[in-house]
C-alpha positions in Angstrom: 168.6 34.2 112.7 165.8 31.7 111.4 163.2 33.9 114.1 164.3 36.8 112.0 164.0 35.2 108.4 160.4 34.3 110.1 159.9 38.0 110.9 160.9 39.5 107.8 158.7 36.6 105.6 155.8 37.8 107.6 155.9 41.3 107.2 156.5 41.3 103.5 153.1 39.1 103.4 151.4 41.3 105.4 152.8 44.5 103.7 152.2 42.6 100.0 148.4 42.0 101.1 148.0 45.2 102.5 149.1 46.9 99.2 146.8 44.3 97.4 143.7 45.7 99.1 145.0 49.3 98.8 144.9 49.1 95.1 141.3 47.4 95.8 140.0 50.1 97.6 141.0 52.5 95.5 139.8 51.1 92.5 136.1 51.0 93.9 136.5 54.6 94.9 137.7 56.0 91.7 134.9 54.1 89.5 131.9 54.5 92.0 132.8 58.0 92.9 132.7 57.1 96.8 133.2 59.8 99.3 134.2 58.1 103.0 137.0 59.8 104.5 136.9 62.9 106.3 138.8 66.2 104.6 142.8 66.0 104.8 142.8 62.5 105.8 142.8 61.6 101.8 146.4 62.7 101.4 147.5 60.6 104.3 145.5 57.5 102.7 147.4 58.0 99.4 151.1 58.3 100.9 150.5 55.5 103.0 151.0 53.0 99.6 154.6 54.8 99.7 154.9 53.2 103.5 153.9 50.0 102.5 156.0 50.0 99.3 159.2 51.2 101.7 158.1 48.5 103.8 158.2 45.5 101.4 161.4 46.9 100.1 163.0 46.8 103.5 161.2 43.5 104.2 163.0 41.9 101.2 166.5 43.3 101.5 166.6 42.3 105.2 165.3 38.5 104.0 167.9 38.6 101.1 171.1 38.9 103.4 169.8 37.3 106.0 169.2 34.3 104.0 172.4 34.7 102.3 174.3 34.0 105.5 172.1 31.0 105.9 171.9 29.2 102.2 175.1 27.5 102.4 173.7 25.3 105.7 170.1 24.7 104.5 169.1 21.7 102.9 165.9 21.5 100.8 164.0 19.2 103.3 165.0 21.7 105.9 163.6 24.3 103.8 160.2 22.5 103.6 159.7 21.5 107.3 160.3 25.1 107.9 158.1 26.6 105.7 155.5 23.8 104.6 153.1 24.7 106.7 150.9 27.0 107.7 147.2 27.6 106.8 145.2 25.3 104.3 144.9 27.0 100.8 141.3 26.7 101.2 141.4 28.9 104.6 144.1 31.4 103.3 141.7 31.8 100.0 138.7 32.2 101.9 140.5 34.6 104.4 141.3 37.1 101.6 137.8 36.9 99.7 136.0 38.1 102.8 138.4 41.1 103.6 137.8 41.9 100.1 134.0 41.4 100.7 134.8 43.8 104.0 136.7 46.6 102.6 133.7 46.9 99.5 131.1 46.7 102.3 133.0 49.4 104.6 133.4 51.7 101.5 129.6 51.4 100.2 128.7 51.8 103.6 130.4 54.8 104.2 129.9 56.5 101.2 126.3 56.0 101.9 126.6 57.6 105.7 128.1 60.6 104.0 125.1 61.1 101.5 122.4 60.5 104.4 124.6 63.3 106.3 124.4 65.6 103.8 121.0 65.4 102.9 120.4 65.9 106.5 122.7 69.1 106.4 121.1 70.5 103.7 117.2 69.4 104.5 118.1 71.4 108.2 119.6 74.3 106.2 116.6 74.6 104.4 114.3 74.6 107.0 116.3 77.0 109.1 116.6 79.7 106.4 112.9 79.7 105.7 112.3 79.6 109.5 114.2 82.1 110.2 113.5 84.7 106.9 109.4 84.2 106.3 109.2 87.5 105.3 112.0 87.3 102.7 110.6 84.0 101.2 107.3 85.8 101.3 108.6 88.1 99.1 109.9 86.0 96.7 107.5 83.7 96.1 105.4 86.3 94.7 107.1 85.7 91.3 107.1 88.1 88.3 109.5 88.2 85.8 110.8 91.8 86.2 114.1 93.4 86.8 112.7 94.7 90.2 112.4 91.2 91.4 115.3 89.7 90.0 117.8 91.8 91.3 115.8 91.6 94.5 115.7 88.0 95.0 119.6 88.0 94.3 119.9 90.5 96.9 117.8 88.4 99.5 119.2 85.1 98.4 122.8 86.4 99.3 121.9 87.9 102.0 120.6 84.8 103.6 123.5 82.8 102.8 125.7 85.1 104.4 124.0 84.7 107.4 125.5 81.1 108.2 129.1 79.9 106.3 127.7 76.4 106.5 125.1 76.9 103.6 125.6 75.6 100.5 125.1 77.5 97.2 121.5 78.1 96.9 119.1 79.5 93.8 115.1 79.6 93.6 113.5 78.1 91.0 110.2 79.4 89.6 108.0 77.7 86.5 107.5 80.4 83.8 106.8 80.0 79.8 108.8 80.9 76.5 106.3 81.4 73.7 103.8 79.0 75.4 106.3 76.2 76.6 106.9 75.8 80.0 110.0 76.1 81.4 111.9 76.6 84.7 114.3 79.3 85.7 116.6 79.8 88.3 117.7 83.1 90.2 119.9 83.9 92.8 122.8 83.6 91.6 125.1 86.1 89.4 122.9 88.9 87.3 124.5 90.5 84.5 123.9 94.4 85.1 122.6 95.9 81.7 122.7 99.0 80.1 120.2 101.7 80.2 117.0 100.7 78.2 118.2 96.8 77.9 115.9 94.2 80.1 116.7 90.6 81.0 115.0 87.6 79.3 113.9 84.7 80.4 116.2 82.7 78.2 119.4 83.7 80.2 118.1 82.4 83.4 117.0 79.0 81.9 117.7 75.9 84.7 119.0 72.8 83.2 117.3 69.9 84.2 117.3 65.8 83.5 114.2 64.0 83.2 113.9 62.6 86.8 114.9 66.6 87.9 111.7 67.7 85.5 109.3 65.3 86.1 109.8 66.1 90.2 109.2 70.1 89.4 106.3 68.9 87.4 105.0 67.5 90.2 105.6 70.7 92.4 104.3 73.2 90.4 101.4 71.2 89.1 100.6 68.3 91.2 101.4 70.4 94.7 104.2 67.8 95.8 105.5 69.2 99.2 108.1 66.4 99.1 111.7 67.5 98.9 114.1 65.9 96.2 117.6 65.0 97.4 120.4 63.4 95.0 124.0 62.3 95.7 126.4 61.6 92.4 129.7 61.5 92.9 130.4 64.3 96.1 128.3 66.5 94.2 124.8 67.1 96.3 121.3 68.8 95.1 118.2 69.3 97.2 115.2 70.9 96.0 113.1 72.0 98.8 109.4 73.1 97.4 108.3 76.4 99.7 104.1 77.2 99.5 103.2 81.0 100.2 99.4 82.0 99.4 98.9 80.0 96.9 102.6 80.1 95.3 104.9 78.1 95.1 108.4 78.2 94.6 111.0 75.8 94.7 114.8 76.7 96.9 117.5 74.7 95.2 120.3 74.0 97.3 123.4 72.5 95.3 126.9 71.6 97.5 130.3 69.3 96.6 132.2 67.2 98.5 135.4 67.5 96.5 137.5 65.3 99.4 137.2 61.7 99.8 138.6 60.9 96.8 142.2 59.9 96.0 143.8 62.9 93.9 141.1 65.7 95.3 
């Protein structure tokens, strides 16, 4: 029976600790927006706090009765030769800190893993749809702001995704002006179909960008940058991928979301 009491005080450590560094772990991944585990394992990470919950509950009720039988023939200096020792509080503490340490450093490491997988998913992608449709890309990076070439480029655009289920969603960004001020606009996507006599304007294809996102197409479309520009914020991806044709320039914007890895997605 005392191997048993032993058993049962064990488990409900290990299960107590184990829902410690749950909680821990799921903290850092709702705050930092990490994505680590691979699609339909999230669920199974989330019920297993329900396992280690059951656990600790069996844990204690099997320690309750079997100590129950016992209390009556225990003495207290029984109680401490039995249970007194163990590891130093300065070895226990230190134990703990450096799983915590560990499970941080798996989950930043991980979530970093994914985001250098994906850009490399989406770089590839890239290179494989201009590779394999030059004469498409040809086409539209001779840029005119024209119904011809709009509906055109959204015909090409979705052709060339269909061609491979693994590609993201994917738009072409082109610099253009509004009464003199520069500004960038996207196409592939959607395109309203008008009424006879009624033309599209620039305004309703205007691409929302942040500073870092504008000062990189400044560099495109003014500087020549060939670099590609690949961000990662919380499972949601963007690429923009500059293509040169003849003096032209376009830039192929690749956006994609991760929306597993996450407890509750």
């Amino acid at each position: 029976m005392r191997t048993l009491v032993k058993i049962c005080n064990v488990v409900a450590v290990v299960a107590a600790l184990l829902l410690v560094y749950w909680v821990f772990a799921f903290i850092l991944i709702q705050v930092f927006g990490l994505r680590v585990f691979r699609e339909n394992l999230t669920q199974t990470f989330g019920l297993s706090v329900f396992g280690i919950i059951a656990l600790m509950a069996g844990s204690l009720m099997v320690n309750v009765m079997l100590n129950l039988t016992r209390i009556a023939d225990r003495s207290e200096r029984v109680v401490r030769k039995e249970f007194g020792g163990g590891l130093s509080p300065k070895y226990a503490a230190g134990t703990l800190i450096a799983l915590f340490v560990l499970i941080a450093g798996v989950l930043f490491g991980g979530d970093y893993l994914t985001s250098k997988k994906k850009e490399q998913v989406l770089v590839n992608s890239a290179r494989s749809m201009i590779n394999t449709n030059p004469l498409a890309f040809g086409q539209v990076a001779r840029y005119e702001f024209s119904d011809d070439w709009i509906y055109k480029t959204q015909e090409i655009i979705n052709r060339v995704k269909s061609q491979d289920e693994s590609f993201p969603e994917v738009r072409l960004v082109v610099l253009d002006s509004i009464q003199g001020d520069p500004v960038y606009l996207s196409f592939g996507g959607w395109v309203q179909s008008l009424d006879e006599g009624e033309r599209h304007e620039r305004k309703d294809f205007l691409l929302q960008t942040s500073s870092e996102e504008r000062e990189y197409l400044d560099g495109v479309f003014r500087n020549g940058i060939t670099d590609y520009r690949f961000s990662a914020s919380d499972g949601n991806y963007e690429l923009f991928y500059p293509y040169f044709e003849g003096g032209r320039r376009v830039v192929i914007y690749f956006t994609d979301s991760q929306q597993y890895g996450k407890i509750g997605s």
